[in-house]
Backbone bond lengths (Angstrom), bond angles and torsions (degrees), N, CA, C in turn:
res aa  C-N    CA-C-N  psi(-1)  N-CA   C-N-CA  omega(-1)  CA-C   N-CA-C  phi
1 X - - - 1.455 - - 1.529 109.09 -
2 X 1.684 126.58 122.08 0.832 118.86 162.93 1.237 116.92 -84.43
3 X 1.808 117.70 149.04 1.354 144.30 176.95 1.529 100.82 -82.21
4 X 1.483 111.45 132.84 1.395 115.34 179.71 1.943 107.08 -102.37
5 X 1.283 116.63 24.72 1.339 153.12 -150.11 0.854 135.75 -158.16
6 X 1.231 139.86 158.33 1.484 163.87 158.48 1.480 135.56 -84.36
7 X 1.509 117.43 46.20 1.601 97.93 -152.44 1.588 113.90 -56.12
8 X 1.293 114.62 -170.59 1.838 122.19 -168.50 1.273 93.80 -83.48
9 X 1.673 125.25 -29.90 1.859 113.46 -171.05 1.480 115.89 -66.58
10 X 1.894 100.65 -14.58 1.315 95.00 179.42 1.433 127.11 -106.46
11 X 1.410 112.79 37.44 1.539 129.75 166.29 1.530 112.91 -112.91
12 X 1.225 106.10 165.81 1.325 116.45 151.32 1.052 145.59 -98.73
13 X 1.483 119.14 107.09 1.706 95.77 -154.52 0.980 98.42 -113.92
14 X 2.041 145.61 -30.81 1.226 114.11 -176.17 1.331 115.14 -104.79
15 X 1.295 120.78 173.50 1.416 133.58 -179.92 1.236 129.27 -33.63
16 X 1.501 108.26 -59.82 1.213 116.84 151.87 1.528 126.85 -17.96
17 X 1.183 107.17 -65.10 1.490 116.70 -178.58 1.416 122.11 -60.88
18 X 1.157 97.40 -38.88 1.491 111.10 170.35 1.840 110.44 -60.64
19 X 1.341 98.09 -47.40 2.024 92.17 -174.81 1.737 109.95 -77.83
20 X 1.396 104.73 -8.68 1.636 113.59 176.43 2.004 96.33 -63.90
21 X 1.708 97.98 -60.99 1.504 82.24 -164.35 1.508 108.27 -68.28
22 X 1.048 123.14 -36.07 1.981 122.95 178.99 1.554 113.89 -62.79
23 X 1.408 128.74 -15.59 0.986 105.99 157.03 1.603 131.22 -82.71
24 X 0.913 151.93 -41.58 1.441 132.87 154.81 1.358 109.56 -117.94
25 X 1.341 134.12 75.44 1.913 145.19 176.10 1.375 94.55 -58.72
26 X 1.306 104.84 -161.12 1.527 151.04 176.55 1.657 106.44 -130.97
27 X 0.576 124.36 151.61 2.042 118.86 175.20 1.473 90.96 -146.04
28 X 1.632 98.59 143.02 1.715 120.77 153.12 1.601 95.85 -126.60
29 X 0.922 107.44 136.92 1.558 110.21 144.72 1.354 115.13 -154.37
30 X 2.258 85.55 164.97 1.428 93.17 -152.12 1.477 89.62 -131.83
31 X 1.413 108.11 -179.92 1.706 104.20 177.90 1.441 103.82 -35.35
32 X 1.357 111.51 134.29 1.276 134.32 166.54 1.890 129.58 42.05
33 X 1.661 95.49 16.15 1.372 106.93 177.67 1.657 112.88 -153.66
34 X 1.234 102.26 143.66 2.232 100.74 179.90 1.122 95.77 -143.54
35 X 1.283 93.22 129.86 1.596 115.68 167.07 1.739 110.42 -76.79
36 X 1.068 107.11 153.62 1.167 124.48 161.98 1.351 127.75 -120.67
37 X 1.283 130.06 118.06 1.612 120.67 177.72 1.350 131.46 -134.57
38 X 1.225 132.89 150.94 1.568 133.16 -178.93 1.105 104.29 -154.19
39 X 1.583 106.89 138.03 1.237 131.34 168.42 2.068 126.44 -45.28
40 X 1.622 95.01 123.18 2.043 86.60 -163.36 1.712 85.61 -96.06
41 X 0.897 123.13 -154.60 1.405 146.31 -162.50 2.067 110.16 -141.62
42 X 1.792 99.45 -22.41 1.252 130.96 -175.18 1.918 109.34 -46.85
43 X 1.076 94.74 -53.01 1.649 116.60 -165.24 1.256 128.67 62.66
44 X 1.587 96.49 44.74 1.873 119.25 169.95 1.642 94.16 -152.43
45 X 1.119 89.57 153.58 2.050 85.62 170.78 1.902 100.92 -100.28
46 X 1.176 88.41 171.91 1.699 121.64 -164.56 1.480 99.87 -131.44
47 X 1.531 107.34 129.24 1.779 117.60 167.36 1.825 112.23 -105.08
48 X 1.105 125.53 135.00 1.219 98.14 154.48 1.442 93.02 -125.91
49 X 1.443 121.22 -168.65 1.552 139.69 165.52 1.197 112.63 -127.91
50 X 1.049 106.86 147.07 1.732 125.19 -176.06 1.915 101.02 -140.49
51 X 1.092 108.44 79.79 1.974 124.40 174.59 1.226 120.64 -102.90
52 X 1.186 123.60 84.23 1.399 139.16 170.85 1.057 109.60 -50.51
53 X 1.636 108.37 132.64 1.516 134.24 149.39 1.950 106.42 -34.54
54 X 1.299 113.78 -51.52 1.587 110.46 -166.82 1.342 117.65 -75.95
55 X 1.678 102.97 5.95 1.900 90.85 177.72 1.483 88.68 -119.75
56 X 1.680 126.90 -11.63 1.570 115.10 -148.85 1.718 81.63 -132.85
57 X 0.852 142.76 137.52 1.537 134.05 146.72 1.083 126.42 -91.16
58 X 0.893 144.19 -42.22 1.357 158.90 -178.82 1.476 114.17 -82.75
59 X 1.220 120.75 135.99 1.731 122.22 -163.08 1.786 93.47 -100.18
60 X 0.887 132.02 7.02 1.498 118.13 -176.18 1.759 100.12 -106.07
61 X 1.751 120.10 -27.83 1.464 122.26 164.58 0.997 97.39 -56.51
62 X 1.899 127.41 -69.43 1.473 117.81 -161.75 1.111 116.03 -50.17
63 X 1.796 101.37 -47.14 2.158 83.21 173.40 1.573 146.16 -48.35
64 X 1.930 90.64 -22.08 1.046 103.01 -172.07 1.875 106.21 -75.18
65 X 1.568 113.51 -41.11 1.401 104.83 172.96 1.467 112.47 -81.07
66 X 0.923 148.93 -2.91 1.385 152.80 143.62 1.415 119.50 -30.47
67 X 1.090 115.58 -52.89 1.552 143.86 -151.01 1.530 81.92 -105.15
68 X 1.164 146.75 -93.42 1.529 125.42 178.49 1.130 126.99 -43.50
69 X 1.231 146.01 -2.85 1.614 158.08 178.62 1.165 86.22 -80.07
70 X 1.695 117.31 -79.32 1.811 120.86 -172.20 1.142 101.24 -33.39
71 X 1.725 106.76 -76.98 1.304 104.95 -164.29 2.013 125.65 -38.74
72 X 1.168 114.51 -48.13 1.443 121.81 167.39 1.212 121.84 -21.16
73 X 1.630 83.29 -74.28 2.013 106.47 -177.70 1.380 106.89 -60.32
74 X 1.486 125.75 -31.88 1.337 120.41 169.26 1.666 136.98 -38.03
75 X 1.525 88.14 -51.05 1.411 108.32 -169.70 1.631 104.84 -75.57
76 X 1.861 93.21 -34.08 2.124 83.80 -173.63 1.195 97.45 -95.83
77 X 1.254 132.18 -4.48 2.024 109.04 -175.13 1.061 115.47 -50.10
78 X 1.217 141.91 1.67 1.607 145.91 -171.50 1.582 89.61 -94.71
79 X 1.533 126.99 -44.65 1.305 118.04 -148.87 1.571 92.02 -95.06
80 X 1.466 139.03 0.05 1.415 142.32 -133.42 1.759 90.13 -118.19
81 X 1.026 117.40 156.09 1.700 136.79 -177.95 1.767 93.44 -92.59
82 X 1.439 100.52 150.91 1.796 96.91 164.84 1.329 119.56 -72.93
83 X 1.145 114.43 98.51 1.433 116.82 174.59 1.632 99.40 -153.46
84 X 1.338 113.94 162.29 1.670 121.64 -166.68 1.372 101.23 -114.45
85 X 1.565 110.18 130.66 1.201 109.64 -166.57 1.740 105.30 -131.37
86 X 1.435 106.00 140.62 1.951 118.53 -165.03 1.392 95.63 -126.45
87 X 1.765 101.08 117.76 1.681 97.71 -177.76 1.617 102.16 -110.14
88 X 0.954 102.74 170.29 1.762 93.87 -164.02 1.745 93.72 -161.31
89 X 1.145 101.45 139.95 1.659 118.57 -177.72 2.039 95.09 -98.27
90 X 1.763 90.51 145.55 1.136 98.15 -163.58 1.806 111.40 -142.67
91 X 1.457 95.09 1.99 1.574 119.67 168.94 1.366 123.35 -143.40
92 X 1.413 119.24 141.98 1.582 116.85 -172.16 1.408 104.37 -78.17
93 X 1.771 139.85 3.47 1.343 133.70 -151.42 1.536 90.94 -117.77
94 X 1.318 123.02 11.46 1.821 131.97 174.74 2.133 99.53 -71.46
95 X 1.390 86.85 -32.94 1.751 99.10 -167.91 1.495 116.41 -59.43
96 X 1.747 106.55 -41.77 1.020 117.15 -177.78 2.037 117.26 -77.68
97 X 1.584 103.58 -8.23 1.658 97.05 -173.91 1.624 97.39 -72.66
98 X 1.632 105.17 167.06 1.301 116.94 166.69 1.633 115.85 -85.49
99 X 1.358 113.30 179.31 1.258 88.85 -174.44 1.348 127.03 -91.73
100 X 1.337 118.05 -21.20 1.387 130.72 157.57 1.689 101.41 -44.28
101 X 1.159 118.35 -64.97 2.067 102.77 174.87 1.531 124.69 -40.44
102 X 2.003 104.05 -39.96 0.998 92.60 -156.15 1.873 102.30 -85.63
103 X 1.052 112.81 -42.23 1.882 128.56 156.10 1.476 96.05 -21.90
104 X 1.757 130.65 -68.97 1.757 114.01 -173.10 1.727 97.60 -60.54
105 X 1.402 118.16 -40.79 1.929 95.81 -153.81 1.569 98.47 -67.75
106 X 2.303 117.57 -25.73 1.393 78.88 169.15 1.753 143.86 -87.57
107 X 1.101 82.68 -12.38 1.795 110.47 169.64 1.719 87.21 -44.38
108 X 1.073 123.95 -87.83 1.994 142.23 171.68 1.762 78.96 2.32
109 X 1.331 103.02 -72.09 1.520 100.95 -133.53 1.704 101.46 -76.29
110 X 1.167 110.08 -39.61 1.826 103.66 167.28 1.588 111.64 -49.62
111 X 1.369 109.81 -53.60 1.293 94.82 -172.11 1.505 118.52 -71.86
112 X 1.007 132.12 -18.24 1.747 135.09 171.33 1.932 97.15 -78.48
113 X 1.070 117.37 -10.51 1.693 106.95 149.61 1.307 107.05 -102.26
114 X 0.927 126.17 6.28 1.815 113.87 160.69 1.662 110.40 -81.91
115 X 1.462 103.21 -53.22 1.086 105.60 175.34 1.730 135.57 -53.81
């Protein structure tokens, strides 16, 4: 059954969770973004984001890659292993893609964790 949604179990919201996956992950990264991931115990995966002020300034860009990140992970969490995954921007030149670019690099990056 696909989810036309996001429920709240499948984020990360506290801190904690966040230093679970950064202390020993997996990393891909791709132009201007790396995932981070670790295995939950949950048996659904979990997204959070971590979007810095120092690559994005403006809070209406970050929303804008925010809002396609969810959306991404949305569509594949069905195809995704339980593990919790923290995507994090790692270049200021992510700001300038359109969104059709930026939608394939994240499509790119789920599927090179499928693989």
């Amino acid at each position: 059954m696909n989810r036309k949604f996001l429920p709240k179990r499948a984020r990360l919201l506290t801190a904690n969770e966040f230093v679970f996956v950064f202390k020993n992950p997996e990393r891909i990264k791709i132009t201007g973004i790396t995932l981070f991931s670790r295995s939950n115990q949950l048996g659904y995966p979990r997204i959070g984001l971590a979007i810095s002020k120092k690559y994005i300034k403006h809070a209406y860009k970050r929303n804008r890659i925010k809002r396609y990140m969810r959306e991404t992970f949305r569509i594949n969490q069905h195809n995704l292993s339980s593990k919790d995954f923290v995507l994090t921007i790692n270049s200021k030149e992510i700001i300038h893609f359109k969104n059709s670019t930026l939608i394939k690099e994240l499509e790119k990056l789920w599927y090179h964790h499928l693989c």
